[in-house]
C-alpha positions, 0 to 999 in steps of 0.5 A, spaced: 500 500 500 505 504 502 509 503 494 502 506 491 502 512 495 509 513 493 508 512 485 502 516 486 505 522 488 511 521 484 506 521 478 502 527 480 508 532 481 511 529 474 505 531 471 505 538 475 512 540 473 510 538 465 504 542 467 508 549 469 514 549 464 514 555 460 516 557 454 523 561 452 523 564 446 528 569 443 528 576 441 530 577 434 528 585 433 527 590 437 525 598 438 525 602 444 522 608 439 516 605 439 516 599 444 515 593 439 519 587 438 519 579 434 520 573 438 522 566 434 517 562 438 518 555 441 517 550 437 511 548 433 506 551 427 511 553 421 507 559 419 507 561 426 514 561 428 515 569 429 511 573 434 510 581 435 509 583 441 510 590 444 511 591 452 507 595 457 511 599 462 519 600 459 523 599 458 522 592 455 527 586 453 533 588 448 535 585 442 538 577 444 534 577 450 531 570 452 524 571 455 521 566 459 512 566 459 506 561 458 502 562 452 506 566 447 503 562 441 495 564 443 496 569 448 493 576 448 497 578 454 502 575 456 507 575 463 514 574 462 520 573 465 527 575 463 532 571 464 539 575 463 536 580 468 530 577 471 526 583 469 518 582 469 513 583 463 506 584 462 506 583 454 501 585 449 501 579 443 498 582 437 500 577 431 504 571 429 507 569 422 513 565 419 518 571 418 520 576 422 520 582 416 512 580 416 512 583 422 516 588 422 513 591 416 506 590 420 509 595 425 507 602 426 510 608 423 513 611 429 518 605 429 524 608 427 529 601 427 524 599 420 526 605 416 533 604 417 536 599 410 539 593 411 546 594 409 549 588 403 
């Protein structure tokens, strides 16, 4: 009886860590003009391999920043953790597509970071 009570609590906790990991994805573009960036999001779905997002209260994370969250796939807003400095964010997530220049053009005008050129 002893040994099922241990399997069972063991099972329990196993299914509770699995139930809590959060997903790390990385920033990939970022303007502090105008408060958006890109995520590469945790693997899954090809078409949604980017998010946009812009942050609440700045500043927000950098450029190559690793952000810790739940939800960023389909969530609307979105708390995350920053996992260089342990800053915490109250996200807004407003679109997901295979590429970040989708993205990025998608962003609003005041952005200045999207009018600069690439160099070749």
């Amino acid at each position: 009886m002893q040994i099922r009570k241990i399997w069972f609590v063991l099972s329990l906790i196993t299914t509770f860590n699995s139930l809590v990991h959060a997903d790390e994805a990385i920033v990939t573009w970022a303007d502090p003009s105008c408060g958006f960036f890109v995520v590469q999001l945790p693997d899954g779905d090809p078409a949604d391999a980017y998010g946009l997002f812009s942050w609440k209260i700045n500043p927000g994370p950098q450029l190559g920043d690793m952000i810790e969250g739940d939800n960023f796939v389909a969530g609307k807003d979105v708390t995350a953790t920053n996992k260089r400095n342990g800053d915490k964010y109250t996200l807004i997530h407003w679109a997901n597509a295979k590429s970040p220049e989708m993205l990025i053009r998608s962003t609003p005008v005041q952005c200045k970071s999207k009018w600069k050129r690439k160099n070749n």
